[in-house]
BALOBA-1460 file (C-alpha; in Angstrom, 3 decimals):
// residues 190
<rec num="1" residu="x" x="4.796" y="-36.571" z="-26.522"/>
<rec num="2" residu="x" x="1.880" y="-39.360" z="-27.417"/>
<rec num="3" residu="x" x="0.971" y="-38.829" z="-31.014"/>
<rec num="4" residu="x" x="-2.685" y="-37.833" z="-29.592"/>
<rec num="5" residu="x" x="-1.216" y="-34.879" z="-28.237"/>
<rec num="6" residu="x" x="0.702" y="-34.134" z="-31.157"/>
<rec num="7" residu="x" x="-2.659" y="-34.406" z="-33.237"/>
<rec num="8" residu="x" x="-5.164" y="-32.450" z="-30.438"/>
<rec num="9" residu="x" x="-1.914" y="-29.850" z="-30.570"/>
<rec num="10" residu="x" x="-1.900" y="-29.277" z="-34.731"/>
<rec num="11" residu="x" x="-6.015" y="-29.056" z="-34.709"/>
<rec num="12" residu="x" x="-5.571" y="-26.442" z="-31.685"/>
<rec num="13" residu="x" x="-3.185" y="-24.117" z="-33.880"/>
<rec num="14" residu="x" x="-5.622" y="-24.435" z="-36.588"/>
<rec num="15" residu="x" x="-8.636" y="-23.144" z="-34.611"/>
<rec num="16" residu="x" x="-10.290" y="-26.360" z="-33.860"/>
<rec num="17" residu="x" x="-12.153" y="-25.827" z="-30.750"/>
<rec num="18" residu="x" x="-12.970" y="-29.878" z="-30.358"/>
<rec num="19" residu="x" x="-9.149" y="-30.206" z="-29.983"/>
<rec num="20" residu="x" x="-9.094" y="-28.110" z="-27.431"/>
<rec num="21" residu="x" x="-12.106" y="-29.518" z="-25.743"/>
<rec num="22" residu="x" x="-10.174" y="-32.985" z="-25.984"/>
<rec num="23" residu="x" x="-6.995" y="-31.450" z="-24.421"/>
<rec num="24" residu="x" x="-9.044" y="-30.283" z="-22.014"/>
<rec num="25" residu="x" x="-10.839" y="-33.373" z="-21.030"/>
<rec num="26" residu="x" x="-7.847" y="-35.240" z="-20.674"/>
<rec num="27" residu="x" x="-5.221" y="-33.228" z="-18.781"/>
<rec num="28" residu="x" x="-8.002" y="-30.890" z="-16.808"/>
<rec num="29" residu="x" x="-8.564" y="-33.041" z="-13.750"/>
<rec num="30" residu="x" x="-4.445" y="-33.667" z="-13.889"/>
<rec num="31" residu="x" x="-3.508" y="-29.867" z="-13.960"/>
<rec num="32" residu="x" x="-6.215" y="-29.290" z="-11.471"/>
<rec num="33" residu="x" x="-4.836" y="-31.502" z="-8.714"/>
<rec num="34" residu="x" x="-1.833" y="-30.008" z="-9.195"/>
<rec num="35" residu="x" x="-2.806" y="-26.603" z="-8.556"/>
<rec num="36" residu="x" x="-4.488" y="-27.944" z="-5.603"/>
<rec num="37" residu="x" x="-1.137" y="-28.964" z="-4.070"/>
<rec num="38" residu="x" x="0.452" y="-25.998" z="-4.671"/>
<rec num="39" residu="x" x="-2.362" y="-23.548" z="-3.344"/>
<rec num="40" residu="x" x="-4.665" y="-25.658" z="-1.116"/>
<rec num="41" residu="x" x="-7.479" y="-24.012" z="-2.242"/>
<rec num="42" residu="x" x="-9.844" y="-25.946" z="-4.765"/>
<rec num="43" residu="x" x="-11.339" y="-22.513" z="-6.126"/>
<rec num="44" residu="x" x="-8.300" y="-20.633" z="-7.068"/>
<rec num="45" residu="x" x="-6.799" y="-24.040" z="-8.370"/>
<rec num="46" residu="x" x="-9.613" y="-24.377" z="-10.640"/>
<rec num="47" residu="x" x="-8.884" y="-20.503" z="-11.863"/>
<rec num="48" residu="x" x="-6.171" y="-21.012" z="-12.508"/>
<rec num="49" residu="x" x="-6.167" y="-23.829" z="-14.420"/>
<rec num="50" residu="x" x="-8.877" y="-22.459" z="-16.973"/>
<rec num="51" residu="x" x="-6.545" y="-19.774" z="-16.840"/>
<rec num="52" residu="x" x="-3.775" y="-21.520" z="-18.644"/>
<rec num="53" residu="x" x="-6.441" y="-23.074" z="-21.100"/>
<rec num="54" residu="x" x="-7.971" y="-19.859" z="-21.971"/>
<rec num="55" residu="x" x="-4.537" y="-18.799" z="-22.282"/>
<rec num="56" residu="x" x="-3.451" y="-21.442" z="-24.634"/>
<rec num="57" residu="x" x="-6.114" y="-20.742" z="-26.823"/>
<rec num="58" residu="x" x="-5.478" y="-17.225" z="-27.199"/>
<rec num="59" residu="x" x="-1.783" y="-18.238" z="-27.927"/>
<rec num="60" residu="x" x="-3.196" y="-20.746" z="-30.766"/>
<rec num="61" residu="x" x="-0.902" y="-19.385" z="-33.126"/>
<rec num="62" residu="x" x="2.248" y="-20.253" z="-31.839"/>
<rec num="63" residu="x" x="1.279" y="-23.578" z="-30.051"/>
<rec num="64" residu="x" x="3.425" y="-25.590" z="-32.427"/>
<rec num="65" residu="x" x="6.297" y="-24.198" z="-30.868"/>
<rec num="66" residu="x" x="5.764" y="-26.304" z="-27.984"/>
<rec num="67" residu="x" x="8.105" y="-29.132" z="-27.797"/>
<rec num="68" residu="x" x="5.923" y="-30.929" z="-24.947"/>
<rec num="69" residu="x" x="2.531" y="-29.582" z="-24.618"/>
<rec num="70" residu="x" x="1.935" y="-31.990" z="-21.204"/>
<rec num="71" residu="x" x="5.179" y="-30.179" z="-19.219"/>
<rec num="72" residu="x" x="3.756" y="-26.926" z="-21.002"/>
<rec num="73" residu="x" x="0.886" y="-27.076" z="-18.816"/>
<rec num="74" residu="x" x="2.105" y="-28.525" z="-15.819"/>
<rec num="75" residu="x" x="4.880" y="-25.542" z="-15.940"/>
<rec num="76" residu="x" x="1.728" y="-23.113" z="-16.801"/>
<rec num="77" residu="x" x="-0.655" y="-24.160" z="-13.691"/>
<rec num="78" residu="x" x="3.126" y="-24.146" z="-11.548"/>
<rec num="79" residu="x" x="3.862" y="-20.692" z="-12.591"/>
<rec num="80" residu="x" x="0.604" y="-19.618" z="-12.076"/>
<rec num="81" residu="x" x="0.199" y="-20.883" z="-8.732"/>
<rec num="82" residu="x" x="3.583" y="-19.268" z="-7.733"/>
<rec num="83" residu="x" x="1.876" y="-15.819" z="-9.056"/>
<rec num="84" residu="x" x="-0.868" y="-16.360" z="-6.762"/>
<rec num="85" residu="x" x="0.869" y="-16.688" z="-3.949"/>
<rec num="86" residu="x" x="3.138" y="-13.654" z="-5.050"/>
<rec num="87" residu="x" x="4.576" y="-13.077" z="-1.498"/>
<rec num="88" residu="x" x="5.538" y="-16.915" z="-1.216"/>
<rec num="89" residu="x" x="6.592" y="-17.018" z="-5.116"/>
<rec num="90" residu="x" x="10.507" y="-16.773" z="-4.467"/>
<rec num="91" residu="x" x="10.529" y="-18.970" z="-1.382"/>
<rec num="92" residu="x" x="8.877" y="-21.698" z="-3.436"/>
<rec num="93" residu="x" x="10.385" y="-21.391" z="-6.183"/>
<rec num="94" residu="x" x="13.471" y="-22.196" z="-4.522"/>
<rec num="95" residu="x" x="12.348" y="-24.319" z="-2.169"/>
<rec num="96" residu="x" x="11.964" y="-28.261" z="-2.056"/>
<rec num="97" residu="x" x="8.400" y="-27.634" z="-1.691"/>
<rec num="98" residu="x" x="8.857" y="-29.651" z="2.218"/>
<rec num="99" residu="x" x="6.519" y="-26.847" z="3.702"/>
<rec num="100" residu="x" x="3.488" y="-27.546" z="1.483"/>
<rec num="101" residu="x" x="0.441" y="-29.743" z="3.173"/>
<rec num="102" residu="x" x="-1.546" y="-31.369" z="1.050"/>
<rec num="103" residu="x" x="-2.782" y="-35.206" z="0.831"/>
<rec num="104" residu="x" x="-2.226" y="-37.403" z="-2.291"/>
<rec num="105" residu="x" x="-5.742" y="-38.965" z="-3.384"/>
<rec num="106" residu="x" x="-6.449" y="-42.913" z="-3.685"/>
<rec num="107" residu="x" x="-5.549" y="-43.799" z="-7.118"/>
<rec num="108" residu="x" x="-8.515" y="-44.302" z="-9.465"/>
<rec num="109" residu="x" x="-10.126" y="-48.117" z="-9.147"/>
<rec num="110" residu="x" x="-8.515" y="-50.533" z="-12.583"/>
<rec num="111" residu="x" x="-8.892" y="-53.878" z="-12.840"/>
<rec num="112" residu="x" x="-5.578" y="-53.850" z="-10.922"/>
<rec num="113" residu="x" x="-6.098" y="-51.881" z="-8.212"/>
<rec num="114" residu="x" x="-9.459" y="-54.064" z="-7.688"/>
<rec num="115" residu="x" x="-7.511" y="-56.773" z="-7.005"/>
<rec num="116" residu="x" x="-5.785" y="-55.256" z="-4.374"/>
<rec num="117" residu="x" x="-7.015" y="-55.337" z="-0.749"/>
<rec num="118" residu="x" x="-8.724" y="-52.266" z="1.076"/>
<rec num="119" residu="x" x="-6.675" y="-53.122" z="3.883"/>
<rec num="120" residu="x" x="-3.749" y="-52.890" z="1.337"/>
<rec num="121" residu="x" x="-5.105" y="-49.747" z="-0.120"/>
<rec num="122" residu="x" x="-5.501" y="-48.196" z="2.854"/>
<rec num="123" residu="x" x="-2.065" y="-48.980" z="4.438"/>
<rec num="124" residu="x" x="-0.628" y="-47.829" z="1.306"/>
<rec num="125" residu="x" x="-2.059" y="-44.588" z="0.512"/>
<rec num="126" residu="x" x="-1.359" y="-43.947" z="4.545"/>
<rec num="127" residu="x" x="2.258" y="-44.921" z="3.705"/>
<rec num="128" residu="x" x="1.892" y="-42.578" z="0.762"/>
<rec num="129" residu="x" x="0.615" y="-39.719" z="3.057"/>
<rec num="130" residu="x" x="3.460" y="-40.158" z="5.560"/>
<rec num="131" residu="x" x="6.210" y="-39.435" z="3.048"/>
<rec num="132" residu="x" x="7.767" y="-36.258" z="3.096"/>
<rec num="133" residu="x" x="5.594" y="-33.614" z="0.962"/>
<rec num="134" residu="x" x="8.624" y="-33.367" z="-1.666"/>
<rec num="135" residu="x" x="8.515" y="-36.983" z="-1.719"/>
<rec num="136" residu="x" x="4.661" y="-37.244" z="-2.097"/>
<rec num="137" residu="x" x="4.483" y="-34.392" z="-4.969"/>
<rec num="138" residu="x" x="7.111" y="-36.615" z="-6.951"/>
<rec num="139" residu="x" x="5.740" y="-39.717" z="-6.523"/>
<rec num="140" residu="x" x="2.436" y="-38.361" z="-6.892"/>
<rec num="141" residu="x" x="3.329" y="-36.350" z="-10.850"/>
<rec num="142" residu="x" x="4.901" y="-39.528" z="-11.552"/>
<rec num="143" residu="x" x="2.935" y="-42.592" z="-10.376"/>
<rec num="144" residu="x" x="-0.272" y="-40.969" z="-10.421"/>
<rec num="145" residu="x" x="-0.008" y="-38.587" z="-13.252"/>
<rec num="146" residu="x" x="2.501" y="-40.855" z="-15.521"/>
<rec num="147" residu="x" x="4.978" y="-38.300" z="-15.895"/>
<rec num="148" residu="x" x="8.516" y="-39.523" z="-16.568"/>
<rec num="149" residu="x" x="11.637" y="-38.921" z="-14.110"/>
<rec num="150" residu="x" x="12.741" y="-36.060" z="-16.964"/>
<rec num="151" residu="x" x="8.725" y="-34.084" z="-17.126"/>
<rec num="152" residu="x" x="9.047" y="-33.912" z="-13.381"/>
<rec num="153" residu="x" x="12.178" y="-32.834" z="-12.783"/>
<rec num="154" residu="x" x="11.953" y="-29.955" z="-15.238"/>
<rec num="155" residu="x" x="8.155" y="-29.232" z="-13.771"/>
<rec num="156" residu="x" x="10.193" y="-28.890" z="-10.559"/>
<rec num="157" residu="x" x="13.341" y="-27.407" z="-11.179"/>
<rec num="158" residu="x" x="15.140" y="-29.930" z="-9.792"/>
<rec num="159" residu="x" x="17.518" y="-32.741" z="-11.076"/>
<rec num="160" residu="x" x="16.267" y="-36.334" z="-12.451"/>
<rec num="161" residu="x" x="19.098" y="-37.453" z="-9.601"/>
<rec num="162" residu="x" x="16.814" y="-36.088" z="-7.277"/>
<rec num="163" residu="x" x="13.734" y="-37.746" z="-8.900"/>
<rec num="164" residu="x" x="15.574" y="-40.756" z="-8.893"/>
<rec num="165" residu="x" x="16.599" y="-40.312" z="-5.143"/>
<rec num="166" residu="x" x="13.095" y="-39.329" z="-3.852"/>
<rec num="167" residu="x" x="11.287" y="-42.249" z="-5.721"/>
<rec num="168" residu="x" x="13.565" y="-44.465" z="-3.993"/>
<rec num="169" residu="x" x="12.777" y="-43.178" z="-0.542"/>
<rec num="170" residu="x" x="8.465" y="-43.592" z="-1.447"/>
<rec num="171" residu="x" x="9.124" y="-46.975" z="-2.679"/>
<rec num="172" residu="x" x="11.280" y="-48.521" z="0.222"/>
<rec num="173" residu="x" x="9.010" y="-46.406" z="2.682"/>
<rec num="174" residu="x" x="6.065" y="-47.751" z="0.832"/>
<rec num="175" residu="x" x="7.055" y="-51.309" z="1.025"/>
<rec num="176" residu="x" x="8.502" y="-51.389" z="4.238"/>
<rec num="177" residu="x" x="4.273" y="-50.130" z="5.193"/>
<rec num="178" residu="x" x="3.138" y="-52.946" z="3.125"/>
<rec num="179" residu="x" x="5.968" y="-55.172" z="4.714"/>
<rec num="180" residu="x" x="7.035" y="-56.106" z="1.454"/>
<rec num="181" residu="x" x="10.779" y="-57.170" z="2.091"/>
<rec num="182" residu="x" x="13.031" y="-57.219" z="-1.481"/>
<rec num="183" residu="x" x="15.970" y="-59.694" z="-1.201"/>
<rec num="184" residu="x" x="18.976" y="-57.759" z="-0.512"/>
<rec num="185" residu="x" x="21.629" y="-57.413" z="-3.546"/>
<rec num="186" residu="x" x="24.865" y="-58.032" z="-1.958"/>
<rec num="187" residu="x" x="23.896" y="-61.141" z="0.056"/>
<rec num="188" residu="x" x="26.629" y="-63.782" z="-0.868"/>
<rec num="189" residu="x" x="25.603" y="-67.299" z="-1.350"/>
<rec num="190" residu="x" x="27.023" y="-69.965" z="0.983"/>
């Protein structure tokens, strides 16, 4: 966990509303997304996620238990959702999450991504949108919320094999959109 979490995390079990403010403004929009893809509905997301904040706080005492307050929350708003939608919870749970619909959203603009095309942007995040939703919500907690192979597989239940498999699906779906060819490995020289 980034030593500003670690900090924002010791303020928070010592009552420091600012901390929490800071926690908030930085893994708020994040969590909220999130929600979004489990429930569809921006409203209920959003109540959810102040849900798990409000929570937190009230839990203040025993936040330095919390070995990685980032998965915490992620596992929180996930948990949460599945509560919503108590009818659906154990279907979900179990499932590989291939019946959800939701749409990943254009990456924010960096000097990077500025660089880049909107003819490329566009054929991308279509590329993007035409994975498989398991696929998309990986690639999406990774790429997009810079969660490693490990934070998303335990978000998800599932194995960092899995991670591993699914990222390479986006990425050779991805660049076969962008008709970006990679060399292949075992070609022999002549």
């Amino acid at each position: 966990m980034p030593d500003s979490l670690c900090n924002i995390q010791a303020r928070i079990a010592q009552s420091d509303e600012k901390a929490l403010a800071e926690l908030y403004q930085q893994l708020h929009k994040k969590l909220l997304h999130f929600a979004r893809l489990l429930l569809t509905s921006h409203e209920i997301a959003e109540e959810i996620v102040e849900d798990v904040f409000v929570k937190l706080w009230c839990n203040r005492h025993t936040i330095l238990e919390i070995k990685n307050l980032s998965v915490y929350l992620y596992v929180a708003v996930k948990n949460r959702s599945l509560n919503v939608l108590s009818q659906k919870a154990a279907a979900i749970a179990n499932a590989p999450f291939d019946h959800l619909a939701f749409t990943i959203e254009p990456v924010t603009a960096d000097p990077h991504n500025l660089l880049i095309t909107a003819e490329m942007m566009h054929t991308m995040q279509q590329a993007i949108q035409s994975l498989p939703p398991r696929c998309q919500i990986i690639f999406k907690l990774i790429r997009e919320d810079g969660l490693s192979y490990k934070d998303t597989a335990e978000i998800l239940n599932i194995s960092v094999n899995t991670i591993d498999a699914q990222m390479a699906i986006a990425v050779k779906r991805i660049c076969m959109a962008l008709n970006i060819h990679r060399p292949l490995l075992s070609k022999k020289k002549s």
